[in-house]
N, C-alpha and C positions, 0 to 999 in steps of 0.2 A: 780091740773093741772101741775103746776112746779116740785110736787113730780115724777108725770107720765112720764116727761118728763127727769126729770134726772136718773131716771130708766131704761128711752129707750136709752138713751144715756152711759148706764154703759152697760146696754146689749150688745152694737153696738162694745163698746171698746172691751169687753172680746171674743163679737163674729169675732173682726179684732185681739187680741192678739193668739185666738184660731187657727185663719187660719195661722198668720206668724208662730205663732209657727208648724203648720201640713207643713207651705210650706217651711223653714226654714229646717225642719229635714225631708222633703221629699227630698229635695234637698241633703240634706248630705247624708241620704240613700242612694241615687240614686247613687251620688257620688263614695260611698263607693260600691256600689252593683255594679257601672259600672265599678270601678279599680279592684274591687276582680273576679267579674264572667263574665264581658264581654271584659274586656284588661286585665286582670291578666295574662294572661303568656305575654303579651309584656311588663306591665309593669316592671314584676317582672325581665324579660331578660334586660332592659335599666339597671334595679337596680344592676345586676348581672356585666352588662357591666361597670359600672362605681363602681364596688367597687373590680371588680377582675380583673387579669389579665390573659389572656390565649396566654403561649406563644411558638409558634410552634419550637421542636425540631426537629433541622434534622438530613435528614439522609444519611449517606452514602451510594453511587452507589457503586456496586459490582466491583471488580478487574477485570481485563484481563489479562490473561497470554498466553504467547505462550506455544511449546508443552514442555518445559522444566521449567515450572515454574518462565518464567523472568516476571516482573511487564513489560506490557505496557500499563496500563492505569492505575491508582489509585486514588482514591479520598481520601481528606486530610482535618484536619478541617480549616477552614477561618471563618471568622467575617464580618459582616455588622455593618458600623461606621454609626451613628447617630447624629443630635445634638439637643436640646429645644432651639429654637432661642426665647423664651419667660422669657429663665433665663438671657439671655442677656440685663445687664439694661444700657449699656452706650458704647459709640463709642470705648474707648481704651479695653476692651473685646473684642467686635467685630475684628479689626483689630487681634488681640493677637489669636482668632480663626480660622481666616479665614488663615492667616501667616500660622501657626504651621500645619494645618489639610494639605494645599496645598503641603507645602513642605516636611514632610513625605509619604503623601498619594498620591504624586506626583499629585498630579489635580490642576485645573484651578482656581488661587487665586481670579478670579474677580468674578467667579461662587460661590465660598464658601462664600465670603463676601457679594452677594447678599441674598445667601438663610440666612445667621447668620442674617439680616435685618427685617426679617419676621416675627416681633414678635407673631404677634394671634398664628403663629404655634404652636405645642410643641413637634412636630415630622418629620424631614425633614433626608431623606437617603443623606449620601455623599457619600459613595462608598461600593460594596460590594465584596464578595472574596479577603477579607485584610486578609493575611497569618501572619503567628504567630512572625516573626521578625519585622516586621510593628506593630502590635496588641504593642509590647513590647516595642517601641519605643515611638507609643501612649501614652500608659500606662504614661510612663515618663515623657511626657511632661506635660501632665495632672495633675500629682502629683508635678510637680515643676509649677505648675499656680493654686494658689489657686481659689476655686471655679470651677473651670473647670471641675470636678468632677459631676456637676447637667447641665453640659451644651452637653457633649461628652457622650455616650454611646456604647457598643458593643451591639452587637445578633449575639448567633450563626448561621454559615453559612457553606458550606460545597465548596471545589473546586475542579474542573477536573484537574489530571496532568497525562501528556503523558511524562516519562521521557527520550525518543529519538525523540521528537519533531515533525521532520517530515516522521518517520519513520512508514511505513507501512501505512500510516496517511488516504488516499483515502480507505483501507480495514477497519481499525477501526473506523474511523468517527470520532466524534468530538459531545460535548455538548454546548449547549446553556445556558445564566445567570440562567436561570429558573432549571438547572441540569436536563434539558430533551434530550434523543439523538436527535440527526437534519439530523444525514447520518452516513451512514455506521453499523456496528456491535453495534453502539450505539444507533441508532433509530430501528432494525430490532429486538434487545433485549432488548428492552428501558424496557419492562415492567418485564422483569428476573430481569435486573439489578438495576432497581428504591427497593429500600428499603420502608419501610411504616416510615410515619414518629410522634412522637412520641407529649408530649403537658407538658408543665408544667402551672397550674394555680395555683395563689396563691392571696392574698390579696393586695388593693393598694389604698392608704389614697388620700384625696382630690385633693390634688396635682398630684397624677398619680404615687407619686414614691410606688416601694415595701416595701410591711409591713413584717415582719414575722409573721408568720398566723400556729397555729394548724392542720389547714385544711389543707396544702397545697396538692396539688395533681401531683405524675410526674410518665408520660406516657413513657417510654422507646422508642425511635425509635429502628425499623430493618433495620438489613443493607439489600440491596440488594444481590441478590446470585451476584456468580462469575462464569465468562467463562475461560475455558481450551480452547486451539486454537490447531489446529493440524499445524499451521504455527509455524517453526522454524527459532529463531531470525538471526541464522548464516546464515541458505542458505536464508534469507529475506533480508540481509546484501551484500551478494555474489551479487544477484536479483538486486536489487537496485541499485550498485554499477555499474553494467555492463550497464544496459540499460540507469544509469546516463550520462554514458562515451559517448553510440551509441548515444543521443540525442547531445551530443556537436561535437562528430567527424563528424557528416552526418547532422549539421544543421538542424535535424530533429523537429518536432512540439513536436511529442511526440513516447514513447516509452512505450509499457506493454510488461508482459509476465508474464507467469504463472510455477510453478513446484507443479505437481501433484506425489503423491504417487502412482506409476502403480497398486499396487494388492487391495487397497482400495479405492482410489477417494478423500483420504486427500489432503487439499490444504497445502505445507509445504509452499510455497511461493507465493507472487499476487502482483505486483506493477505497478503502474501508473507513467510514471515519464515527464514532472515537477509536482509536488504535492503541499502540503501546511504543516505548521507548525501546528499542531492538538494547540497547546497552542495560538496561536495564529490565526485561522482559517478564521479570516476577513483581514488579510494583503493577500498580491497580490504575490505572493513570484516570478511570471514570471517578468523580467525586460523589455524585449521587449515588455509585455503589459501594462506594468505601460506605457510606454513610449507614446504607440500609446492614451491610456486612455487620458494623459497629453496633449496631442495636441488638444484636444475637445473642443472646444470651450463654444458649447450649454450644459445650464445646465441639462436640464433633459434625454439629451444624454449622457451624461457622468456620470450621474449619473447607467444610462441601463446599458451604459458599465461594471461598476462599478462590479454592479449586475452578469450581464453575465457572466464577470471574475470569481468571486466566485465560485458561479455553477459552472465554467465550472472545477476548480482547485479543484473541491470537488467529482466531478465524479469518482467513479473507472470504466475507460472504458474495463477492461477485463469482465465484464457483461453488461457494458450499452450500446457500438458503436455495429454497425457489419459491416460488411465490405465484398468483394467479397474474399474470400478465396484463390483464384486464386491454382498454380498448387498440392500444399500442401492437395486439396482434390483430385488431382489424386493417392493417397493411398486409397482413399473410393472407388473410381470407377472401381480400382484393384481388392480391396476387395470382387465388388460385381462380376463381373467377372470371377472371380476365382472360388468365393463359387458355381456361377451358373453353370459352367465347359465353359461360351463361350470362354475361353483363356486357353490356357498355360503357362507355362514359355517358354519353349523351342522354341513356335510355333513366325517363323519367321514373319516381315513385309515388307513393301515399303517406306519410305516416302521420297515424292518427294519434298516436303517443303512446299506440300498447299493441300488441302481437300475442296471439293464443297460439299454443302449440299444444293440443291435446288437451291436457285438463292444468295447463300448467300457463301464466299472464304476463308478459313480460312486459318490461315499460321502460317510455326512452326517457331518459332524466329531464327533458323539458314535455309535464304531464300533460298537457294540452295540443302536444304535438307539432310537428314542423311544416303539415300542409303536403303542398307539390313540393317535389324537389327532386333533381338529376341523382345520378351516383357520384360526381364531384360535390355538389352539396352536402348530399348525404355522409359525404367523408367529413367534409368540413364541421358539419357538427356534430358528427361522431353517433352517427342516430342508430340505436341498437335494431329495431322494427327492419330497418330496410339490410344488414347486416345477417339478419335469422333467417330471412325470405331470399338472400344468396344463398347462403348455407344450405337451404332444405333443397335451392335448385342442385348444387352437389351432390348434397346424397353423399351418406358415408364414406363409400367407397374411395369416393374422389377427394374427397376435403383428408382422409386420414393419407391419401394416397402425398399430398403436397403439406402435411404434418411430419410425415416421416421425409419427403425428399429436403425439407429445409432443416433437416437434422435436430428435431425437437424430439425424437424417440431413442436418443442416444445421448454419454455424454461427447462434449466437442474436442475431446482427447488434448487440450491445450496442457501444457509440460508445465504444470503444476498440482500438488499434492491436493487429495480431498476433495474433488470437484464430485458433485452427488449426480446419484445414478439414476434416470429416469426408470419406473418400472408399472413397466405394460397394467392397464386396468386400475396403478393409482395412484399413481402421476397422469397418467394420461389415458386416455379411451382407443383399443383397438378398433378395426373396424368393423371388426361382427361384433362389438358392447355396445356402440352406439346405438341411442335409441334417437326418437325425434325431438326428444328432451334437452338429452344431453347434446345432439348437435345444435340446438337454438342458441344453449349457453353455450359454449365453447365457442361458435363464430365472433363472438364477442370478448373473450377471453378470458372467459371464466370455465369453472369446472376442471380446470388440469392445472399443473403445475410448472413451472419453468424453470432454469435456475437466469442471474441476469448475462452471462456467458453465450448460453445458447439463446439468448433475446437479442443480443448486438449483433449475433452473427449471425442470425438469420435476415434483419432488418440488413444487416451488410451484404449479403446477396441484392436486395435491389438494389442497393447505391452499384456493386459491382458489377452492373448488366444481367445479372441472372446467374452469377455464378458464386458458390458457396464455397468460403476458404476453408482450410484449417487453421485456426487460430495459432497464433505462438508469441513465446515471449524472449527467450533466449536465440539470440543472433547468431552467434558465434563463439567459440569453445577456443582458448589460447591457452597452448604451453607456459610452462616456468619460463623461457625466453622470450614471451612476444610472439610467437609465431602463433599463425591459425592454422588449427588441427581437424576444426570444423566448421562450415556454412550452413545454417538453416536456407533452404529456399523455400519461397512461397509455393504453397502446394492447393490445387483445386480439386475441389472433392469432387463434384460435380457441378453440370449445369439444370440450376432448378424451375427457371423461368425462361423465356424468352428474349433476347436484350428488347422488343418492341413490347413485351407486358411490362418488363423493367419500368422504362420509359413512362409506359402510364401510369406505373403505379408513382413514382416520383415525380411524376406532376401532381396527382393526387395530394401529397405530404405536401409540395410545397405550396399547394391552397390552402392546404390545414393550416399552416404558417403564417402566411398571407393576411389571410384574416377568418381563418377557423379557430380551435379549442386550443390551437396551440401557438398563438400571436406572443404571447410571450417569448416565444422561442425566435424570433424576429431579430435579424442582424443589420443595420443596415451595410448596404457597400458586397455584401454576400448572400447568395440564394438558398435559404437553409430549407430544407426539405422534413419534414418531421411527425409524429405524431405522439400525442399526450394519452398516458393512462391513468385511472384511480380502478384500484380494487380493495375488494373486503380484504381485512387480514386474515387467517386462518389459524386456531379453530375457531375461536369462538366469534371471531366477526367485528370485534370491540375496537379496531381499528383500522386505518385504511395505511395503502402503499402510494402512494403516487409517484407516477414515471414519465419518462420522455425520450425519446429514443430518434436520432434524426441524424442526417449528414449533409455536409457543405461542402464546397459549393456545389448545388442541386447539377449544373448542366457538367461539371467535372470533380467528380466528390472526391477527395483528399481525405478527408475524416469520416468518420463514423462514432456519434457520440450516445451513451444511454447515461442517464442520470435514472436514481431508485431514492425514496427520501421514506424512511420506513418510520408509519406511526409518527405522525404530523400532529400537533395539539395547539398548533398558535388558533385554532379556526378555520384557516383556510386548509384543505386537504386533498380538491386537486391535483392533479397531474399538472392542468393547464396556469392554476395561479402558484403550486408549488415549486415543483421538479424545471419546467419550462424556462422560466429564468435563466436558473442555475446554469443550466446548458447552452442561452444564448449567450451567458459570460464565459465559457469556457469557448464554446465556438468561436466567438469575438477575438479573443486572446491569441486562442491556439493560430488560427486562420491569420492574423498579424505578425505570428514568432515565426510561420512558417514563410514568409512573404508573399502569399497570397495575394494577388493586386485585388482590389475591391472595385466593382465596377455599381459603380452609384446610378441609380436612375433620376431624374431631372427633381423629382419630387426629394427624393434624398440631399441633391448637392444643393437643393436650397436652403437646407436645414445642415450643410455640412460646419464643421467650424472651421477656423482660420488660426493662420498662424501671425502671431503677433511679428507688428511691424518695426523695424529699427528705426527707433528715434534718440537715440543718446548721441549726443553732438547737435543735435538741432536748437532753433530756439524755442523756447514755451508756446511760443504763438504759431510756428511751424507744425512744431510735433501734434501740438493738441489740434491744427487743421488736418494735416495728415491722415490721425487717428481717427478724426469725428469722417473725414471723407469715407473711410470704408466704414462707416458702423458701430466704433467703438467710444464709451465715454471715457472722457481721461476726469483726473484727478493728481491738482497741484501740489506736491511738499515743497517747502522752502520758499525764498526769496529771490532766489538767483534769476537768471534770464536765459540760461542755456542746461538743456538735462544733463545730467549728470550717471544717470542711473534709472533704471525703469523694472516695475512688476506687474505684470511677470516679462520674461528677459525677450528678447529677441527669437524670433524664430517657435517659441513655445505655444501650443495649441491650443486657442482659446476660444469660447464659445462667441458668435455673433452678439453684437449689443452687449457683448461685455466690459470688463474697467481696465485700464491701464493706469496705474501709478507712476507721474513723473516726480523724480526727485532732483531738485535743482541747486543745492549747496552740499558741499562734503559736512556740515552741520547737523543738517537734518538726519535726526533717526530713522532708521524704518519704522511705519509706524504700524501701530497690531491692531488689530480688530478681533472680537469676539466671533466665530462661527453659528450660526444662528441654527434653530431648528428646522432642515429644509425637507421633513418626512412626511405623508401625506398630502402633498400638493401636487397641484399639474404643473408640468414644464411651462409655463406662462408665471403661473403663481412663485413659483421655485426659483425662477431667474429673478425677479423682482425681489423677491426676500433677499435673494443673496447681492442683487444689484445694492439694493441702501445699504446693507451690511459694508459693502466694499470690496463684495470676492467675487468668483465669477466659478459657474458653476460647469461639470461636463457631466452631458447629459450621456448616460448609461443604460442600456434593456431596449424596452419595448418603447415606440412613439409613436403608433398610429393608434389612433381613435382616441378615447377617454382612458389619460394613463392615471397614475397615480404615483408618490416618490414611496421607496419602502425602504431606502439606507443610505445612511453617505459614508464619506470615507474616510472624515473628519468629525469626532463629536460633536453636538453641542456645547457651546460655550468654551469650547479650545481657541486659547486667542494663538492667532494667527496674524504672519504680517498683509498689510492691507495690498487686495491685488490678486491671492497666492488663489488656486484653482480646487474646487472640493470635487471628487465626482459624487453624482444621487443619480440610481436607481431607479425606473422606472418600470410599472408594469398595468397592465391593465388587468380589471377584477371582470370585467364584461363579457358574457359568453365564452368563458373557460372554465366551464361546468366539468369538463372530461381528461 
């Protein structure tokens, strides 16, 4: 019985070592069966994730260049600083980190010193886009602080750089940390220009640092392509420059305008002005609105503010505002006019100073009216009355009918972000909404909306025979090599006029020029063709736009320029005494960078200036006969008997009846002279100021009829050496009501 019993009891044991052992290596099985075939790829990815390291190369964004091959935009390498706050074993590191990292990397010492705190970390960013003088200064210190070496780290990184800052800066846009565009040619080509980015994986021992590994594996990043621009840095320069000036002389809000290539639809220039530093893209660059921001009290007001600001300084409003056009589309309503035969040139009018249309009185801004006058007259002074009494010969059908062909019912698809969308009934009047109301206003250019995109390029139809481009601005598309991948060609949408209504209508502008509303716009040496607008602002009306919109030279136009000068407060608010100017100084400019020969009329080249004559080596009594024979007064320095030196130099472009400075001993100083106030005079009065002064002035703008000076280009009272040339501005305030 105790035999049977310990029998059943050996059984029981081998039949309990039998089961742990099936449930022991059931369980390991399982184990093993569950890491290999049911987690096996996660496991094996954690395995992979901690024994390797995958680390992303970047890449750089493609270049931009204008149409001459200048850099305005480049991307350059940078670095992302790092630190392992877990190598940090005791407080004088810490300090000796936090110290060194703030004060090269210029950040916030009490921020560094927190995060070097945080031991579990072993990976905390301190800053990234550190350029390679930083990177090298790093370097340095880190090698003079032992250990520091397992504490600091780089990774490559890549940085935006605009090297004219705020130049162009509202057409090119600007990138964000992430090196993705955020506006402008930078988010509208974000994905030409994003390059693919490349990977290096290699090995890396418990600790996390790199091993050298047989394996290692590296992925090359691609650059992004690169954009060719059809904008030209000079006349962007010119562009800029002038509408900078019109926003501080007229207290204005803001200022664009555009220069269009007439026979292609190239944009050579586009500016917004005040704008922002593209390097800088979150500063406020407007003072007057930092200022009003500053007074905010309420935080999360101020912070909107803040916001708004941005946006608003990031806008390029030559596509994104529109605005009532005002008389500048009475070249379109010409146009259609014309083309339909209900006008002529020749065919006389009335206007009495007012025009009823139903129950509704329209009046032409001179209340007394203009009398008789042809339809070239009637352009020249811009007279609303004989404009309404085209229009109603149109009749809706036909006036919307050459509204929509000049592509004012669409936007002009130009290859840029944001451009606003006209929309039927309010923006603009179809042609079953027209009443006999709203066609009176509109032939005049009010009542719809425009943006200044679709104003150049519609006015750029008549300069180009009648034919209506596509606008564009990027030229060409090049690989990471240089090589071109793509060609814009100019593209014509259609033909919206006749080249013989063309024709008329640019004679028309170039009367308005001449000596209509838009005389300011007057070049000499070039035939500028143009017309001047003022309209209400919208909504409330509290302020006006004044525009100018024209191209040169009238008989073979090369250019196409619109100037818009928004919310004017010096007084003058004009089209004709405002915007006008502006544009005969960019005309002027552009029309000389381009080498445009100037073909002077008898009247011009007697008022041309001269170039000063070579008198150094002569005697005193030679030079000064010389000098007096063509025109010019001289004035003696020194003792000597033969020149020595002369101001201004040989060869340099000086006005008639100006000074020459002879210096006749190596002794003699140059001598300085004060610049005198030459603002407000007429070129008569102006020369003479500057003549006793001792400088010699170049007359700039407008000079036919009664001008007046409105800038020089020298302060007052800046002394200057005696001789040296100032230019002043000139414009005329007379009958450029419009």
């Amino acid at each position: 019985m105790a035999k049977k019993a310990k029998q059943k009891f050996k059984n029981r044991a081998l039949i309990a070592l039998a089961l742990t052992c099936i449930l022991g290596f059931g369980v390991g099985g399982f184990g093993v069966f569950n890491a290999a075939v049911i987690h096996g790829e996660e496991y094996k990815y954690k395995a992979k994730s901690q024994q390797l390291s995958d680390i992303t190369v970047m890449a750089r964004r493609g270049s931009i260049y204008d149409s001459n091959m200048n850099v305005l935009a480049k991307s350059a390498d940078a670095w992302t600083v790092f630190i392992d706050p877990s190598e940090i074993k005791n407080e004088e590191t810490r300090e000796i980190v936090a110290k060194g990292l703030s004060e090269i990397l210029e950040v916030d010492y009490d921020s560094v010193y927190e995060k070097c705190g945080r031991e579990k970390y072993s990976y905390i960013r301190i800053k990234r886009k550190v350029e390679y003088d930083k990177k090298t200064e790093l370097e340095a210190f880190i090698k003079a602080n032992k250990g520091l070496h397992r504490i600091i780290g780089f990774e490559d990184d890549v940085i935006r750089y605009y090297p004219y800052g705020n130049f162009a800066s509202t057409v090119l846009g600007f990138t964000a940390d992430d090196d993705v565009g955020r506006s402008g040619l930078e988010v509208h080509y974000n994905d030409v220009l994003t390059g693919t980015y490349g990977r290096y994986i290699t090995a890396k021992n418990a600790r996390q640092f790199l091993m050298s590994s047989d394996y290692d594996s590296y992925y090359a990043a691609t650059q992004g392509a690169s954009l060719g621009l059809t904008m030209d840095q000079v006349i962007q320069y010119y562009l800029d420059s002038a509408l900078e000036q019109a926003v501080v002389d007229h207290g204005a809000t803001y200022g664009y305008g555009i220069v269009m290539e007439t026979k292609t639809g190239a944009i050579l220039a586009m500016s917004t002005k005040p704008d922002f530093d593209a390097n800088n893209p979150y500063k406020i660059n407007n003072e007057k609105v930092l200022e009003e921001i500053d007074a905010i009290e309420d935080e999360d007001e101020k912070n909107a503010a803040i916001a708004a600001a941005r946006y608003g300084q990031w806008r390029n409003r030559t596509i994104t505002d529109s605005y009532e056009p005002g008389s500048v589309f009475k070249c379109i309503t010409a146009a259609a006019a014309l083309e339909e035969n209900v006008v002529t040139t020749d065919e006389m009018f009335y206007c009495s100073g007012s025009y009823q249309v139903k129950d509704r009185m329209y009046h032409c801004f001179r209340r007394e009216g203009h009398g008789r006058e042809d339809f070239v007259t009637a352009m020249k002074n811009s007279c609303n009355p004989i404009f309404i009494e085209i229009a109603q010969r149109l009749g809706p059908k036909t006036f919307y009918k050459y509204f929509d062909a000049f592509g004012l019912t669409e936007p002009t698809g130009i290859d840029l972000p944001g451009e606003s969308i006209p929309k039927a009934n309010v923006t603009y009047y179809t042609a079953n909404r027209f009443t006999a109301v709203s066609l009176a206003s509109c032939s005049f250019g009010q009542s719809f909306q425009l943006s200044p995109i679709q104003v150049i390029n519609a006015i750029n139809a008549i300069a180009n025979n009648g034919k209506l481009m596509q606008p564009y601005i990027v030229n060409a598309i090049y690989d990471e090599t240089g090589n071109k991948i793509l060609q814009t060609k100019p593209t014509i949408k259609r033909q919206v006029i006749s080249e013989h209504t063309a024709d008329q209508v640019t004679y028309l502008m170039e009367q308005v020029v001449k000596s209509g509303t838009a005389r300011n716009g007057y070049v000499a040496g070039y035939r500028v063709a143009g017309k001047t607008g003022t309209s209400e602002k919208l909504p409330d009306k509290t302020y006006n736009i004044s525009s100018f919109c024209g191209f040169a030279p009238a008989d073979d136009p090369q250019i196409t320029v619109l100037i818009v000068v928004d919310e004017p407060k010096s007084g003058a608010y004009t089209g004709g005494a405002v915007a006008a100017p502006v544009a005969a100084e960019v005309i002027q400019q552009t029309m000389q960078y381009l080498n445009v020969e100037p073909q002077y009329t008898e009247e011009e080249l007697a008022k041309l200036d001269m170039k000063a004559p070579q008198l150094v080596g002569s005697t005193v009594a030679q030079a000064t006969k010389d000098a007096k024979a063509i025109g010019y007064n001289v004035k003696v320095i020194g003792e000597g008997e033969t020149v020595l030196n002369q101001t201004p130099v040989a060869k340099q472009v000086i006005p008639k009846n100006g000074i020459i400075v002879l210096y006749t001993d190596s002794k003699s100083e140059t001598k300085k002279v004060k610049v005198p106030n030459l603002c407000g005079l007429s070129i008569s009065d102006a020369s003479r100021v500057a003549r006793d002064a001792g400088i010699n002035i170049k007359v700039s703008g407008c000079t036919r009829g009664t001008v007046v000076s409105y800038r020089q280009s020298i302060a007052t009272d800046t002394e200057v050496a005696m001789g040296s040339i100032i230019t002043v501005s000139f414009k005329t305030e007379v009958n450029v009501q419009d």
